[in-house]
N, C-alpha and C positions, 0 to 999 in steps of 0.2 A: 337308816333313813328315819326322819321323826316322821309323825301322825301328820305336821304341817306341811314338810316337806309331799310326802305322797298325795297328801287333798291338792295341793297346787298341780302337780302333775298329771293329775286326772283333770282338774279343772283346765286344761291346756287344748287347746283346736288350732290345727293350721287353716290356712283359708285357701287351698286348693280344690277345685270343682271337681266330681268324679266323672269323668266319660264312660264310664264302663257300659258295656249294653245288657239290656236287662231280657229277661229269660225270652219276650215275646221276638227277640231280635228285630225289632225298629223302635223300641222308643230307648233313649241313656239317663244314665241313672240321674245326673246334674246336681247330686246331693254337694255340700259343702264338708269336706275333710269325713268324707264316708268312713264308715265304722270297719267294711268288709276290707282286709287286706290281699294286695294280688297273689295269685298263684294258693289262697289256701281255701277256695270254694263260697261259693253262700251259704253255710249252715242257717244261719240264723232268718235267710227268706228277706235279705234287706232289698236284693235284687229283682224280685219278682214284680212282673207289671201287673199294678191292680186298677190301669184304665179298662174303660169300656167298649168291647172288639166295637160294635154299631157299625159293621161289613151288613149292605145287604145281601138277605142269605137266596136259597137257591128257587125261591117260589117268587123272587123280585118285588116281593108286597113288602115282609117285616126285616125288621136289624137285628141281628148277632147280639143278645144282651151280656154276655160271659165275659170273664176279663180278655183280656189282647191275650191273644196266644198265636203259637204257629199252627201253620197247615191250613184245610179248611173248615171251613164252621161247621157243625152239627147240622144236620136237618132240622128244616123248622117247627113248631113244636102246638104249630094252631092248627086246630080242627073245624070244621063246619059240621052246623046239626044240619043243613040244608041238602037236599038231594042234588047232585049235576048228572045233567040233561046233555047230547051232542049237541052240536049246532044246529043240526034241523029241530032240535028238539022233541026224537021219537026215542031214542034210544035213552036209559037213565040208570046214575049211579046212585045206590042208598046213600046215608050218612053212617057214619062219620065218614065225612071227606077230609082229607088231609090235604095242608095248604101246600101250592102248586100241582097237584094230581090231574094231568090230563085228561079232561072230559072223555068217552065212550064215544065211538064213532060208529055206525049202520051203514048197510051197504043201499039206503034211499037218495036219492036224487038230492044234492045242494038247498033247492028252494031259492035262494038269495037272485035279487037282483038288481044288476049293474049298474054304473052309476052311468051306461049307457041305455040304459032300458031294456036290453035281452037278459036272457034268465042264465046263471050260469049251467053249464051243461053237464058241470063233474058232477061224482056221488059226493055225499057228506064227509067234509072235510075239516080241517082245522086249519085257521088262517086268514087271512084275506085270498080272495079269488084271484085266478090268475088274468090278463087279461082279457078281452072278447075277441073270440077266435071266428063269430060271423062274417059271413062272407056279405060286402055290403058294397053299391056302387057308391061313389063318392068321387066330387069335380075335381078340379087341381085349385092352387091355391089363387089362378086367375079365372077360373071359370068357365074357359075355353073346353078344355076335353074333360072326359071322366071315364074312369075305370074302375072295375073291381077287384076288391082289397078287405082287408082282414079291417075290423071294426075297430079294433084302437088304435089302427095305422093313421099319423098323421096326414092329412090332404098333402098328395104328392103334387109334383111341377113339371109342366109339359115342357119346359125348356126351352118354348118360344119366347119370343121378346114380346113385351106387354102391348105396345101398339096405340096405347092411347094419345090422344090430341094432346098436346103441352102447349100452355099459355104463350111462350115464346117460339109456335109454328111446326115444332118437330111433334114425331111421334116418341112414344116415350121407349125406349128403346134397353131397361132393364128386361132380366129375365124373370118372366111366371111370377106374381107377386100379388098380395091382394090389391082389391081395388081401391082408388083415394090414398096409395102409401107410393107413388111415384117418386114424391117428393115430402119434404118437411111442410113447407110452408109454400104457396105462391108467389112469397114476397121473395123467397129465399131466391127462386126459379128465376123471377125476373131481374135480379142483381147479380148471382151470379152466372145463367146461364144453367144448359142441360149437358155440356160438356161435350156436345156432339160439334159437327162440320156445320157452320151455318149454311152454304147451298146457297145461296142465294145468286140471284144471277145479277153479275156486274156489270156496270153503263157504261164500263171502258171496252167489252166485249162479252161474247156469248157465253163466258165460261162463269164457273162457278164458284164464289168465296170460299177459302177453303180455312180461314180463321173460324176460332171455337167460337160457339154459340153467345152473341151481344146480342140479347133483344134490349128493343127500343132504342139501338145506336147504329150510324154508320158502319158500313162495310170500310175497313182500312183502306187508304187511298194509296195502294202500294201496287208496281207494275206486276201482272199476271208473268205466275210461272208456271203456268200450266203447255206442259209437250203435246202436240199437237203436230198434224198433218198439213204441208206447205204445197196443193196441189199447183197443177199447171192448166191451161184454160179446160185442155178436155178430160177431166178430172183421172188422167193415167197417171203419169210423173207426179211424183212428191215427194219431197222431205222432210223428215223431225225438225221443230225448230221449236223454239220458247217464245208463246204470245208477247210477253212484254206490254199487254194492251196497245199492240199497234194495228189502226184499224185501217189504214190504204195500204195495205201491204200488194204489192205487187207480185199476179199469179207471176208462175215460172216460162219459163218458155217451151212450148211442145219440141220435141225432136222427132229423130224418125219414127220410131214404134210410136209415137201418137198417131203421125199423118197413114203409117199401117192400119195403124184398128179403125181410122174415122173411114178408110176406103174400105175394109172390110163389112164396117155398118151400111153401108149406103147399097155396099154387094147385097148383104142381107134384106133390104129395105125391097128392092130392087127384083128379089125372087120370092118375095113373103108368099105373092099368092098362088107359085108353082107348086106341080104337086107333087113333085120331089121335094120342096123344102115340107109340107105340108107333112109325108111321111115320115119324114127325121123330126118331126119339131122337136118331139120329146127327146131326143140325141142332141139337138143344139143345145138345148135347155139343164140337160144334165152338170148335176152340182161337180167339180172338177175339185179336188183336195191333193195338192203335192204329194210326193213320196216323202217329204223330212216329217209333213205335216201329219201322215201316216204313221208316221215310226214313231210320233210324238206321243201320239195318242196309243200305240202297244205298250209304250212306257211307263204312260201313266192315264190307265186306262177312267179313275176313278175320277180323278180331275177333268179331261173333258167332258163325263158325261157330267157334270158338275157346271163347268162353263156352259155346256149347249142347253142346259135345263134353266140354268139363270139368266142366258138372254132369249130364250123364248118367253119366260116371265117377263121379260122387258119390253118385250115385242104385244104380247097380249093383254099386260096388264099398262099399258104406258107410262111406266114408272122408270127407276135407275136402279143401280147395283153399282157396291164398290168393289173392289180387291186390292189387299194387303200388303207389302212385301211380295211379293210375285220374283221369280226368278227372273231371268235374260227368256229364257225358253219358252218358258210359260208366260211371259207376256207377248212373245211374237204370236205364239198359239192363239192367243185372245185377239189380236189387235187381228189374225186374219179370220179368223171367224166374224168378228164385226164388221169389218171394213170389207171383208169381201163374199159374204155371205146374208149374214143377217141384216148390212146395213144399216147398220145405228152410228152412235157417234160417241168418242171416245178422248177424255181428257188424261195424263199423269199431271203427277201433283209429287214434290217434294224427291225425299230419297239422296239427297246430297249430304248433308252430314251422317253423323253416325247413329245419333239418339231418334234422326227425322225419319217419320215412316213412310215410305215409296206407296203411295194411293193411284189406284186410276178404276175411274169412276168412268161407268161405258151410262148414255142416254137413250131414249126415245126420241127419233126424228121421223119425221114423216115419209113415208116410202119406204119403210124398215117392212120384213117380212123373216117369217121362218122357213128357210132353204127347205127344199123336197126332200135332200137327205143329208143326214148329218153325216161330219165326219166317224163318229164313233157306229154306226150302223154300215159305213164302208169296210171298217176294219173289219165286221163282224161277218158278212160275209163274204170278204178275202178268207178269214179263218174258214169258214164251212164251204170252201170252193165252190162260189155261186160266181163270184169275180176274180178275174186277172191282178195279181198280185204286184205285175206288171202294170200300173196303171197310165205310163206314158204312152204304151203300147195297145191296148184298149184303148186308148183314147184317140191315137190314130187309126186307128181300128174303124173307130165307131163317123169319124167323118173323113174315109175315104170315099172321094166320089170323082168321075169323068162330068168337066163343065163343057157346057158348049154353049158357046153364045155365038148369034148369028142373028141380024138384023136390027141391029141396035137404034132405037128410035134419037135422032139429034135432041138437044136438049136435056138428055135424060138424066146428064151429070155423070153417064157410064163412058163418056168417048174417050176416057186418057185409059181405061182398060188393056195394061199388055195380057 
């Protein structure tokens, strides 16, 4: 080969990129037709990474200045001429300090305090403090109750409903909340409502609107479906039926057991001021609970005392109460505790489709009272044998009596007496 020949062959470069990876294993080599051939090593160092590691090292302050290499970096290589102190600042390390060297700790009291204002209570430590472990009273987030609680515990939530007055006539009926955050806006409240039962009592009859909350607009002009009680003159006989806002509805007609009980009142009227009825009064007067209505209540014991707690609220406080979906069971349970005990007055609402929820809303009427004893106080002492378990039987029991009547004044309205 001549001299020209060989200069031209040296002068020759392919233009292939090198990928190869260079000694720090992440950066590649990316040289153009590299010198270093594969499989016969880097003698010559053309592989070597000569970037700058600049990893922060293990004190979190300074960078790694040495080329890119593997593993981890050297310890850092700064010193302080300045003494370190613990955090309470009693205990103290000379110089040279070496950068990141954990301060010296003493077994003195924290000092520091909270961004609650008590002092911490640990000994001197490193760190931020943990939270405040004081025992402190503090309100709920409505301001109703308050209880004691560890000091960085957030204000807990009594769980009642807030109660305040709502621009559109309800109360507000979210739970425990602060105050002024009912709502967004007033204006919000008045356009679209508070999403409650507007209540409101209808001109087609005594019952209660049971569309969501429209203030400042009509009640829907649509016929009442509320289920209600269809007596007969002397308020014994009745039947369920559906208002339809029909207001001359005509009572039913009495049968026999009416024209029974209206002679058995007149019986009673009749001997008030003997003093055999005078003896018994407290016997006539006694509260009377079926045996199904009994068994009802062993079943589910927690529920009536649940019912008779929420309509003596209703009775004392002359307010309403609603109930939910109620079974078949647990609404006859309610409707004879109202109607034949505590005398109040009792609407259903709804519960015919699938999505629609079965409401019945019991009221305040006048002449309502809380029975001398509840059902759930029967059970209780049938259980601790104070009462007949039997109570059909106790209860003829209790008004067996020999009458005698003899001189019956004309007039009296007693002369059809067999």
């Amino acid at each position: 080969m001549t001299e020209a020949e060989l200069k031209e062959s040296e002068a020759f470069s392919c233009a292939k990129v090198c990928n190869a990876t260079k000694s720090c294993r992440r950066h590649k080599c990316k040289q153009v037709c590299c010198s270093v051939k594969p499989g016969t090593g880097d003698p010559e160092g053309h592989h070597i990474c000569l970037q700058e590691c600049n990893k922060t090292l293990a004190c979190g302050k300074h960078q790694c200045h040495d080329f890119c290499h593997l593993g981890p970096c050297k310890p850092c290589r700064v010193y302080s001429r300045e003494p370190l102190f613990c955090p309470c600042g009693v205990a103290k390390a000379d110089p040279p300090i070496k950068c990141g060297q954990l301060p010296p700790t003493c077994d003195g009291p924290c000092q520091k305090t909270l961004p609650c204002g008590h002092p911490c209570t640990l000994k001197c430590h490193l760190g931020n403090c943990p939270p405040c472990l004081e025992s402190v009273t503090k309100s709920c987030v409505c301001g109703k109750e308050s209880q004691k609680m560890y000091c960085h515990a957030r204000s807990p939530s009594c769980g009642q409903a807030c109660g305040f007055p709502l621009r559109c006539g309800h109360l507000c009926s979210k739970v425990c909340h602060a105050k002024g955050q009912c709502f967004e806006s007033v204006e919000e409240l008045m356009a679209k409502g508070c999403g409650q039962r507007c209540m409101k009592q209808l001109e087609a009859c005594s019952h209660r609107c049971q569309a969501l909350c429209h203030p400042g607009k009509e009640c829907p002009a649509t016929p009442c479906e509320a289920e209600m009680r269809h007596y007969c003159k002397c308020q014994r006989r009745f039947v369920l039926t559906v208002c339809k806002s029909i207001v001359d509805r005509q009572p039913l007609d009495c049968n026999a057991e009416c024209w029974k009980q209206q002679r058995d009142q007149r019986l009673a009227q009749a001997f008030a001021s003997g003093k055999d009825y005078e003896e018994h009064k407290a016997a006539f007067s006694q509260e009377y609970y079926p045996e199904d209505a009994l068994d009802f209540v062993q079943k589910f014991p927690k529920f009536a005392e649940k019912v008779e707690t929420l309509l003596t609220e209703v009775v004392l406080e002359k307010s309403s109460r609603s109930f939910v979906n109620l079974t078949s069971a647990k609404r006859s349970f309610l409707a004879m505790c109202v109607y034949e005990h505590f005398n109040l007055d009792l609407c259903s609402y709804g519960g015919k489709g699938q999505a629609q929820k079965a409401v019945t809303d019991v009221f305040w009427k006048e002449g309502c009272k809380v029975p001398s004893v509840l059902a759930s106080e029967v059970v209780k002492l049938i259980e601790k044998g104070f009462m007949s378990a039997d109570r059909e039987a106790t209860r003829n029991e209790i008004f067996e009596a020999t009458l005698v009547i003899s001189g019956i004044p004309k007039g009296s309205g007693l002369d059809d007496i067999k």
